[in-house]
N, C-alpha and C positions, 0 to 999 in steps of 0.2 A: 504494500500500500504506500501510498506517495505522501506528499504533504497534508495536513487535514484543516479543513476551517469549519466553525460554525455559523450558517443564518437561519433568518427566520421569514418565512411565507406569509405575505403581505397578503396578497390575493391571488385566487385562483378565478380561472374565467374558459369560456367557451365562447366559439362562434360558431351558430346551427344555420346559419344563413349563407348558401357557400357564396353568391356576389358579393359579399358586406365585409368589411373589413372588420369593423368596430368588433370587441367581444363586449362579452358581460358576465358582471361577478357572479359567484355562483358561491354555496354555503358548505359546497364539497364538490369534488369532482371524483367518476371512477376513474382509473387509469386501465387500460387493455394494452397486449402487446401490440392495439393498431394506435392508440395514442389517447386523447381523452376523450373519453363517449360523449359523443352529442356533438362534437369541434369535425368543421370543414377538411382540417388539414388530416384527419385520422385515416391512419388505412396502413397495409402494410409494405402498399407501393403506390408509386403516382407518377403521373408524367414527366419523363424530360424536359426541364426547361433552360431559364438562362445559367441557373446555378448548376446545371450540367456537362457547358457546352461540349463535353467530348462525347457526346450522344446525340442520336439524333434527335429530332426537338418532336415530345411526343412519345418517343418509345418508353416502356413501362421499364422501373427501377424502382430498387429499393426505397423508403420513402425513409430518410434520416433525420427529415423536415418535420414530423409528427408533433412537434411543441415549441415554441415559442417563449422567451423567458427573458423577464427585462428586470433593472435594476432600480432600488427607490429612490436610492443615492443619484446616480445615472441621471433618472428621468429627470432632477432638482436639475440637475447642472444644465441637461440639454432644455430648460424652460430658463435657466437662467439668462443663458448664451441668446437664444431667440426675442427675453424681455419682453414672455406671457407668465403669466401668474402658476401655473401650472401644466405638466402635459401626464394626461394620465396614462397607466399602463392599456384601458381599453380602445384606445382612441388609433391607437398601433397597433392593433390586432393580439395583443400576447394571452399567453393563456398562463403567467405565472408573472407574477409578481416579485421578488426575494427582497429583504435587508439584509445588514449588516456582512455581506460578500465583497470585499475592498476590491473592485477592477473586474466587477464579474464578467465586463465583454471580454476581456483579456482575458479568460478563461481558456487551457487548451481543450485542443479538442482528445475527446476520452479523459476528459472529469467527468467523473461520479457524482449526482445527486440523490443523495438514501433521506428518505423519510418517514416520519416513523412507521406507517401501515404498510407497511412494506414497500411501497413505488419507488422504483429507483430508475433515473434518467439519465442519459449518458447524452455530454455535449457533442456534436458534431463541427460545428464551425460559429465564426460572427454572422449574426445577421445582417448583413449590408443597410444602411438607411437606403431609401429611395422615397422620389418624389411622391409615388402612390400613399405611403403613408404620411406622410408631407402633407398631400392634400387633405387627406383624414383631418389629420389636425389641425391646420387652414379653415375648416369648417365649425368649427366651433369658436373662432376669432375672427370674424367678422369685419373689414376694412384693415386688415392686417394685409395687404399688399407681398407679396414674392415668399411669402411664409415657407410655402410647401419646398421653395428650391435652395432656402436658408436653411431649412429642415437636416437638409442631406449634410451639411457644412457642420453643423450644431450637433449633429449625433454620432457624427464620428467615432468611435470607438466606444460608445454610449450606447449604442441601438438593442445592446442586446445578446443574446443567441440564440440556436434553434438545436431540437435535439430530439432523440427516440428514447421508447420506451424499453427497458431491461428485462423491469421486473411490473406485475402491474399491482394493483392497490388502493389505497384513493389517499388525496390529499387535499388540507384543510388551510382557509385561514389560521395561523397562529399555529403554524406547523413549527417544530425546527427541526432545519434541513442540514446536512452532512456530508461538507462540500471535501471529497479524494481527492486532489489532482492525480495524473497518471506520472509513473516516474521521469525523471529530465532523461532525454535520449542526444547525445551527441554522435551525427552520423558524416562522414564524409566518404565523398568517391573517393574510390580509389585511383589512381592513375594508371592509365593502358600501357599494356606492355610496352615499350621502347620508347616509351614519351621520354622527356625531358625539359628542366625548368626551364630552358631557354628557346626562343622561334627558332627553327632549323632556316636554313637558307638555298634556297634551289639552284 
């Protein structure tokens, strides 16, 4: 097991609407190995899209995308940056909420999140800001001018990440959650036979 930190689950949420971005808080959620019951994004695979591109766009793939997971800390700063009073974690689609996780978009990928009913979720990567959820919250700010493309600027390394399911279970507001990292890997290529440090000359 790698480094360990403790937080705690602010909110849990779902989105049962697949056009709609917005979730909504919920007073528990189950977890399944396709992701959280009721939420858009569950399933055990889904289409190739951009976060794919070495696929083609459309073919069926694993879905590693099943949850969505933003920061409370996080969300302060990227509403601080934009100077709106608030950006909430449903307004960006996520289905999880955390505190007290220092840098949770920084998280790598394969952290562990155990919580106590058993659901355990495994990071896959950052969630990229994009404009889409930009506009989400653009909508709720009203004569706020270029919001949704300052959005992208402002969450930088804030937005988030997205992850599958391990083990499943359910999870509650006022959880506390049971943050692994995976152990530090330092890898380098090797160099091909007959190379050397210096440009040869023809």
């Amino acid at each position: 097991m790698g480094t360990q930190l403790t937080g705690r689950t602010v909110r849990v949420l779902i989105g049962p609407e697949p056009k709609n971005l917005v979730t909504r808080d919920m007073p528990e959620v189950k977890v399944s190995f396709e992701g959280f019951v009721g939420d858009r994004h569950a399933g055990l695979v889904r289409p190739a899209s951009v976060h794919t591109p070495w696929f083609p766009r459309g073919a069926l793939v694993r879905n590693t995308r099943q949850v969505s997971i933003v920061s409370t800390e996080e969300l302060e700063l990227v509403a601080e940056a934009l100077g709106v009073p608030q950006v909430l974690a449903a307004w960006l689609g996520a289905n999880l909420e955390l505190a007290g996780v220092p840098h949770l978009t920084r998280l790598p990928s394969g952290t562990r999140l155990f919580f106590p009913e058993d659901a355990t979720l495994v990071v896959d990567a950052e969630n990229e800001p994009c404009r889409k959820a930009g506009r989400a919250l653009e909508a709720h700010y009203t004569g706020r001018e270029g919001l949704a493309s300052r959005f992208v600027k402002a969450a930088h390394q804030r937005r988030g990440l997205v992850g599958w399911v391990e083990r499943p279970g359910i999870i509650r507001p006022g959880d506390k959650v049971k943050v692994t990292l995976p152990p530090t890997v330092t890898y380098s290529v090797p160099p091909e036979p007959g190379a050397s440090g210096s440009a040869s000359r023809e």
